[in-house]
N, C-alpha and C positions, 0 to 999 in steps of 0.2 A: 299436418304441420307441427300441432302439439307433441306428438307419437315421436317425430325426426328429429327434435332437439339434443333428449337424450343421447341418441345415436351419433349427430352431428360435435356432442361435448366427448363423447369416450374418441371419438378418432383423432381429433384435436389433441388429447391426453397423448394416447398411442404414437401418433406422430413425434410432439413432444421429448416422450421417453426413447424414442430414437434419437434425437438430434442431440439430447443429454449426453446419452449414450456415445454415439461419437463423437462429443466434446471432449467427454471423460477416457475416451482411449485417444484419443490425440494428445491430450496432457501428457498421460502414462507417455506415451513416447517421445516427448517433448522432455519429460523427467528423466526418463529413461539415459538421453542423449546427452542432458546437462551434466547426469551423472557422469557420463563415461569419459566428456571433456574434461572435467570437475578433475577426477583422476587422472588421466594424462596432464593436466599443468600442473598438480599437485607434487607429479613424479617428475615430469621438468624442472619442476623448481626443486626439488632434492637434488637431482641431479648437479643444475648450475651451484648449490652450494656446496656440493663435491667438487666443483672445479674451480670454486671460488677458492676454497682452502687449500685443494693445491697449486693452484698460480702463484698463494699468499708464503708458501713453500719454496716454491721454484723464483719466487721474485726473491726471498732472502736469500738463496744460495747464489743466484747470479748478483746481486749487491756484494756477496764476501765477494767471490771472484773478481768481480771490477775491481775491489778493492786492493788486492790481491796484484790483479793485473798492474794496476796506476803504480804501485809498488815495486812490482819489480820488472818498469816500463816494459813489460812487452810490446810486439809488435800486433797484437791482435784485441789491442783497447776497443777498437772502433766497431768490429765486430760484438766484441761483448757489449758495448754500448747499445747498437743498434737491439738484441738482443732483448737487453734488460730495456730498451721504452717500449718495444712490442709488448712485453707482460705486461710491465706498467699499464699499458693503456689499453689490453682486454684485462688483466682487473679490476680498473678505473668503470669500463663497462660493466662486467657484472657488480658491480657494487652499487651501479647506481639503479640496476633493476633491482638488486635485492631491496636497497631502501623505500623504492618505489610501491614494491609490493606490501613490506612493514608498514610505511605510513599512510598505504589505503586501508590496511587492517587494522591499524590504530583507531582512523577515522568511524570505522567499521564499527570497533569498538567502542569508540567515545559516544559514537549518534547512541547504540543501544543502552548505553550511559546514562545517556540526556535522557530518553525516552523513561527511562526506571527511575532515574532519581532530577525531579525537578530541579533547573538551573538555577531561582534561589535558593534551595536549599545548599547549594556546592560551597565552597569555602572559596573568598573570593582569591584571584594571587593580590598579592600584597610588595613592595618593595622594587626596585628597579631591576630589570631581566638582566640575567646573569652573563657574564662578559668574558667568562673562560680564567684560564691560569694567567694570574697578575707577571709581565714583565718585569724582572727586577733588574734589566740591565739600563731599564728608563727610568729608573728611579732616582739614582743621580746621589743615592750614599758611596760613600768611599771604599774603596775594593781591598779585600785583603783574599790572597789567592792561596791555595794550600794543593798540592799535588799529590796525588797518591800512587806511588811506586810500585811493583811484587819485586820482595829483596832476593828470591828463587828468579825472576829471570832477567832484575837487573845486570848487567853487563854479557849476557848471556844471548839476550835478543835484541833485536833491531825495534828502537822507537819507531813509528810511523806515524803519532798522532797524540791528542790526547779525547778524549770525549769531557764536556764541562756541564755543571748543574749549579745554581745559586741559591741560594740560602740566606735569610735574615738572621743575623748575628748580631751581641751586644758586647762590647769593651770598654774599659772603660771610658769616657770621652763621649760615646754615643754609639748609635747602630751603625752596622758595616754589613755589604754585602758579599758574604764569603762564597769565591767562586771554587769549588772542586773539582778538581780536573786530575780527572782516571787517565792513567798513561794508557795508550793501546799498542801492543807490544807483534813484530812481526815473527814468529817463532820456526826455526825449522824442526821438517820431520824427516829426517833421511829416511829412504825407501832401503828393503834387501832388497840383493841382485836376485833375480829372477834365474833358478836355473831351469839348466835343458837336460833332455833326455840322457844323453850320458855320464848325468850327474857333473859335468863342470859349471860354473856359474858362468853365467852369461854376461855383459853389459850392465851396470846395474842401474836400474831407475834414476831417472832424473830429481833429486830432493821436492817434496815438498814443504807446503808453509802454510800457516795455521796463523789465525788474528785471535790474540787473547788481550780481552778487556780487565782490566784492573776490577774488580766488584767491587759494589758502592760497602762501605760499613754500615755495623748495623743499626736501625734508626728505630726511637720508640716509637712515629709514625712513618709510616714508608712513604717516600715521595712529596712529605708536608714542604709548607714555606719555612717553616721556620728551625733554628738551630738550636743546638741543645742548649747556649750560653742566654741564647732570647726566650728559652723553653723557663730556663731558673728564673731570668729575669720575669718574666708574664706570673711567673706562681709565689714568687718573693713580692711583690707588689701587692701580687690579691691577700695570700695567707697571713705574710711575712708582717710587712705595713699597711694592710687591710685598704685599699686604695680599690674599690670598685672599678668594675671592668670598662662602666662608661666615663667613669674619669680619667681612665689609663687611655682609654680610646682620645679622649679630648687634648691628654697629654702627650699621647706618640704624633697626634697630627700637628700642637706648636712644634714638634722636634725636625718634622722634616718627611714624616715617614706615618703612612695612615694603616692603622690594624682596625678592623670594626670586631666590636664584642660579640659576633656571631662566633669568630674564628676564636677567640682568645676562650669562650666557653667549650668548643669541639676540644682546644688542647686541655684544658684543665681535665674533663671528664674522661678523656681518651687517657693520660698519664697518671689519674685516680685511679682507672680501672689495670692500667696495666702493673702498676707497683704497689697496689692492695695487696698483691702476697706478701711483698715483703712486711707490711704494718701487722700482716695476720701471723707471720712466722712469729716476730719483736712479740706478738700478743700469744701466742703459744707460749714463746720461749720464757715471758714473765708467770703465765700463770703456772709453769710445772718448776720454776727456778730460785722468782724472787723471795725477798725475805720482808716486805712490807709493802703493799699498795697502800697511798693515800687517793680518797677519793670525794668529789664532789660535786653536786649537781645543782644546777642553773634554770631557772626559766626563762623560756624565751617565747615571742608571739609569731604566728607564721600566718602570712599574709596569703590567702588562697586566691587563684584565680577568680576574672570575676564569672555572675552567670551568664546567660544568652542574652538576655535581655540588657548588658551592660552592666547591672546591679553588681555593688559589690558585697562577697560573704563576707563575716562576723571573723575572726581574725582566730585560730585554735592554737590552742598551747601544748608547748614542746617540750624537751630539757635535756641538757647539756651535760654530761657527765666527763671528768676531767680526773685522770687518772694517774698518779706519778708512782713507776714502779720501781724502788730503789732510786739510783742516779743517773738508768739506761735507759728508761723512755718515759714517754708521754703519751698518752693516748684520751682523743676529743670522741666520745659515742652519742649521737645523738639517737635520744631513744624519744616515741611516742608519746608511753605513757611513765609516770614516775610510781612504781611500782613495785614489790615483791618481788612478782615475778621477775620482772626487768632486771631489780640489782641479782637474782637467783642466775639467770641466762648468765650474764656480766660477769661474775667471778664463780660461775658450776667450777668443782675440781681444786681452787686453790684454797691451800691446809694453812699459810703461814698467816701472817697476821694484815688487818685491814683496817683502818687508819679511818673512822668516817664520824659523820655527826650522830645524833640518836637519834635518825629518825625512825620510826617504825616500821619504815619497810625493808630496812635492813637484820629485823627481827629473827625473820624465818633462814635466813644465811645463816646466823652466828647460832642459831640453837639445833641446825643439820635438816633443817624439816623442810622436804619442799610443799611451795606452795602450791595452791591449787591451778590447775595445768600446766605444770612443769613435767616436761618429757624428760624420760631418765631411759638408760642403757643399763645391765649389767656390768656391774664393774667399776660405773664411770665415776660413781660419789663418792669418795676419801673420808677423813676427819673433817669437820667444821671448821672453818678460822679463827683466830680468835681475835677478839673487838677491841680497839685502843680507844680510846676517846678522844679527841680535838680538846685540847684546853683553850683555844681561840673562839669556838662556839661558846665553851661555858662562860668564858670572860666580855661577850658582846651582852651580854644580860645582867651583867655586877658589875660596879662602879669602884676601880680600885682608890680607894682615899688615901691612903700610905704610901711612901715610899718603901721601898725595900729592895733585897739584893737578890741576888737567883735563887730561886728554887727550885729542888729538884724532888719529882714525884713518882712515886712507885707504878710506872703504866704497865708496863711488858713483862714484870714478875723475874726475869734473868736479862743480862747482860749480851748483847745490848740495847741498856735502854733508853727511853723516850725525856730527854734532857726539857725542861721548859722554863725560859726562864722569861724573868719580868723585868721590867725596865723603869723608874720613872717618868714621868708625862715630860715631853719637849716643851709642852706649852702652861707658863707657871698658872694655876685655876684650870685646867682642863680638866671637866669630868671624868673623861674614858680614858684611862692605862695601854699600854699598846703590850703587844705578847708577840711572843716567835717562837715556833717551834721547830726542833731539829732533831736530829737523830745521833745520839751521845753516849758514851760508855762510861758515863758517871757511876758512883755509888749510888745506889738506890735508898732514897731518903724519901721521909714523907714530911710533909709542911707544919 
């Protein structure tokens, strides 16, 4: 009995490693199988979205044609009708399996989501779920309508319509909802006659006709809510009379008419980024043209997000550089750090003269030397500028006690030059003098 155990545990095994065994080719073929379905829906589903996109084809050509038809009341409307709901409603079907299939893959995806990244860790949503493109014909502003013609085929073609889009617009008095309305034009196309074999023309085709939509002009957002006149308004508010985006928000909703500062921030950033060339041309065209930059720079505290925990960071400081080049621009840089380097970057390349305080980091500009990592090109660094002084700085440090009449100071060495003159105090015992300075073609005199 002792002997037969051994013997009684290896057949046990044995058998075992059979029934394995057939588990494991039954899988295989089970796998095998999943595969080969796997594939074929995979290629069905290519397929329906080849036929998706030509229905999507064939549905807009039969739309011109009805159109087309209604137009030029033919007798065979009702057939093209019938026509066009048949598409309509097997793309209506394939669309709804395609989405079917996306949002079990979604799902798909989201579980294996959840599964890798624990759900508090996710960012929670926040805010009221989104409710699609706002209505503006419920909005109940006053309507001001503008149509847009082609003066190639006005009188030429046959109106049949117009297509319309609304927009928030500002005039004065308050907001209006400007509606523009694309004329849509019926245009013929005469057909040639068709000839025949013995070279005479035949009958000639029956004309056709072609639907040409007016195209929208061109917009600095394609599609947005808003108009170019509510565009100046939104950035004259922020820039202009610094009016914060949630007091404009709080201001447009007593007016009748609600914009939330999500929107009014996409337009600021989107019409910064897209008319930076022009501020960077204006900033080219000063640094290879002008004949004096004044410049100065500002500190300011910038508030950082807070951390995870809610805590808020310690506030880092910025500064502001303010630029006047001649009497053709103005330029605001906000720069990181107040630096060498920084005013080096700021004015590389420009030779004429630069209008600034003493501070010392404008050392290394005026004496041609770059600073320490400043990237340079062949070629690209000229003559030095050369350095005016502010008599407005010197005079915040001295207390003028006398009256006296203009004086003029030898800054710029030639003509012309830097006029400064001084004023008596407005206020009789006022310790500090007031100063202005301009840009004069005086005799150059010293005090």
């Amino acid at each position: 009995m002792v002997a037969d155990a051994p013997n009684a545990q290896a057949s046990y095994d044995d058998a075992r490693v059979v029934v394995l065994a057939a588990e494991v080719a039954s899988l295989r073929d089970d796998n095998t199988a999943l595969r080969g379905e796997l594939a074929r829906t995979q290629s069905a589903l290519a397929n329906l979205r080849i036929r998706y996109h030509q229905l999507l084809e064939e549905l807009h050509l039969s739309k011109r044609r009805l159109v087309v038809a209604k137009a030029e009341r033919l007798d065979d409307v009702a057939d093209a009708q019938l026509a066009f709901d048949k598409l309509l409603a097997e793309t209506q079907a394939i669309e709804k399996v395609l989405v079917a299939t996306d949002s079990a893959k979604g799902d798909t995806d989201e579980k294996n989501d959840t599964q890798a990244k624990p759900k508090s860790e996710r960012r929670p949503r926040t805010g009221p779920p989104p409710t699609g493109r706002r209505k503006l014909e419920e909005s109940g502003l006053p309507e001001v309508r503008v149509e847009l013609a082609d003066p190639e085929l006005e009188g030429k073609a046959e109106r049949i319509g117009t297509e319309e889009s609304s927009r928030v617009a500002y005039e004065r008095g308050g907001y209006r909802r400007l509606v523009l309305a694309r004329i849509v034009y019926k245009e013929s196309v005469p057909n040639e006659a068709a000839p025949t074999d013995r070279g005479t023309a035949a009958r000639p085709n029956p004309p056709t006709f072609r639907i040409v939509t007016v195209p929208m002009p061109k917009e600095i957002m394609m599609r947005g809510m808003l108009a170019p006149s509510m565009i100046a308004r939104l950035l004259t508010m922020k820039y202009v009379l610094g009016v914060p985006f949630h007091r404009y928000e709080q201001h447009c909703a007593r007016e009748g008419f609600s914009l939330d500062r999500g929107t009014m921030c996409r337009y600021a950033e989107h019409v910064g980024a897209t008319l930076g060339c022009i501020v960077e041309a204006a900033r080219k065209e000063a640094i290879a043209t002008a004949f004096c930059l004044s410049t100065d720079a500002t500190g300011v505290a910038i508030q950082p997000t807070r951390l995870e925990d809610g805590k808020r960071q310690p506030c880092r400081k910025g500064h502001f550089f303010v630029t006047l080049a001649d009497k053709d621009h103005v330029f605001l840089d906000f720069q990181p750090k107040h630096t060498s380097l920084t005013v080096w970057n700021m004015f590389k390349g420009f030779s004429g003269y630069i209008q600034a305080d003493a501070h010392v980091i404008y050392d290394a500009l005026f004496k041609g030397a770059p600073p320490e990592g400043a990237e340079e090109k062949p070629g690209e660094r000229g003559p030095p500028p050369t350095e005016v002084g502010c008599f407005s700085h010197y005079l915040e440090r001295r207390v003028i006690r006398r009256r006296a009449g203009p004086v003029r100071v030898r800054a710029l060495g030639q003509p012309p030059q830097l006029r400064i003159t001084r004023w008596p105090t407005a206020r009789r015992g006022s310790p500090r003098g007031r100063a202005s300075v301009a840009i004069g073609c005086g005799a150059p005199c010293s005090m």
